[in-house]
C-alpha positions as CSV (number, residue, x, y, z in Angstrom):
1,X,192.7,55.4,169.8
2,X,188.9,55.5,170.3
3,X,189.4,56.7,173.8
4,X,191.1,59.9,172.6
5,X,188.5,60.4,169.9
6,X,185.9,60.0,172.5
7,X,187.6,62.7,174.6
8,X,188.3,65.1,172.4
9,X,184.2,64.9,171.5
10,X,183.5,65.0,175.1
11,X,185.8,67.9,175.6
12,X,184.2,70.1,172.2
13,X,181.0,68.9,173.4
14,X,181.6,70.3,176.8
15,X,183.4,73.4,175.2
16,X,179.4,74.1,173.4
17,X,177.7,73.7,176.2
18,X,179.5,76.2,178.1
19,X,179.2,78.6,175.2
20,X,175.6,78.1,175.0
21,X,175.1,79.0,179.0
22,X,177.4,82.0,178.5
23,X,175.4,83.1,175.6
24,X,172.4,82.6,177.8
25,X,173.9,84.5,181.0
26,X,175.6,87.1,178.6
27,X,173.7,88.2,175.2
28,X,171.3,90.9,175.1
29,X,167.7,90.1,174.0
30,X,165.3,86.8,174.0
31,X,166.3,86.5,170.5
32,X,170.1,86.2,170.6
33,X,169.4,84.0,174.0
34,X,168.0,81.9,171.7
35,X,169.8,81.2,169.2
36,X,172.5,80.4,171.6
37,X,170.5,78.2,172.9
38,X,169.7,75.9,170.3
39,X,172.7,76.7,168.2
40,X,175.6,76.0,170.1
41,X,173.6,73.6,172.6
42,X,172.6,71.5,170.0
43,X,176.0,71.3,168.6
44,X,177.4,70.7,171.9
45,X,174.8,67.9,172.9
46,X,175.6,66.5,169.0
47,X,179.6,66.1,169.8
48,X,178.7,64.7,173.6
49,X,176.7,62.2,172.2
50,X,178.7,61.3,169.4
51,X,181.7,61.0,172.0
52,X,179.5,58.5,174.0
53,X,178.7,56.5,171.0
54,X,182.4,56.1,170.0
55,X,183.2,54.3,173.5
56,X,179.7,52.2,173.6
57,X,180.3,49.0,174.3
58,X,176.9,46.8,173.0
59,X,174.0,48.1,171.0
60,X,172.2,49.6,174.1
61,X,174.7,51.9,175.1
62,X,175.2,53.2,171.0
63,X,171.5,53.7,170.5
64,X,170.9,55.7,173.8
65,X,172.8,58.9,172.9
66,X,171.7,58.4,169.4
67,X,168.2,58.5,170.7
68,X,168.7,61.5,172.9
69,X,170.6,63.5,170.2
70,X,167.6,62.3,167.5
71,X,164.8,63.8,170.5
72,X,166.7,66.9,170.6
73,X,167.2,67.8,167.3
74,X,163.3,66.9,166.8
75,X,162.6,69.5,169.6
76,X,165.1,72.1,169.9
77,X,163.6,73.8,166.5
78,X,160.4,73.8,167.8
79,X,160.7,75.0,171.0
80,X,163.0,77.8,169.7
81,X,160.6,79.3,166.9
82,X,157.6,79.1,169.8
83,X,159.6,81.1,171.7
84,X,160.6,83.4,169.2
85,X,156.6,83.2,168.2
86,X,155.7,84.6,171.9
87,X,157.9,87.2,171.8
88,X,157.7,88.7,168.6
89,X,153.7,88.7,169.6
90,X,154.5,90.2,173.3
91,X,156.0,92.9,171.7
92,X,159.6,92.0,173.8
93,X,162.6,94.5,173.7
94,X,165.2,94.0,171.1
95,X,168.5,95.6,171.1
96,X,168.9,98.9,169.4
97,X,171.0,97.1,166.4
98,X,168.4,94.5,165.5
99,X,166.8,95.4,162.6
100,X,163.0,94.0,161.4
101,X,161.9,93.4,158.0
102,X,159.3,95.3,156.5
103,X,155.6,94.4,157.2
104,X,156.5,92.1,159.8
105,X,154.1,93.7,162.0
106,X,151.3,92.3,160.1
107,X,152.6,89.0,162.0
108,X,151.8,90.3,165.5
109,X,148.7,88.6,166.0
């Protein structure tokens, strides 16, 4: 029974993952790129991970994807606002349907 738990994770995981490339190759501006990014490739790394951890075999092999999952969550926020940050400041090209809230140029360092 764990092995088809651990597939069907794998599999969703996999499904994320492709999502979030597609999204990269496919979507319009740095922002919707990156939410993609983080969004579904988080989520896709989270089920891959958990997949791994359902068919560990010994406490090494359980707190390894736990690890990597824990690093990436830790990071993927970061990196993703930084990247938003140098954009937004760079003055990068939106699509013509994204909207901006009022007196966010003040932010443009």
């Amino acid at each position: 029974m764990t092995d088809w738990i651990a597939a069907a994770l794998l599999l969703g995981g996999g499904f994320f993952c492709v999502v979030a490339g597609l999204g990269l190759l496919r979507l319009g501006d740095v922002y919707c790129r990156m939410h993609a990014a983080t969004k579904a490739g988080t989520l896709g790394l989270a089920l891959v991970c958990l997949g791994a951890m359902v068919r560990a075999g010994n406490w090494g092999e359980l707190l390894e994807p736990l690890f990597v999952f824990v690093f990436m969550i830790a990071t993927a926020p970061i990196g993703a606002h930084l990247i938003g940050r140098a954009a937004f400041r760079k003055h990068c090209e939106t699509l013509p349907r994204t909207g901006a809230d009022p007196g966010t140029e003040a932010f443009r360092g």
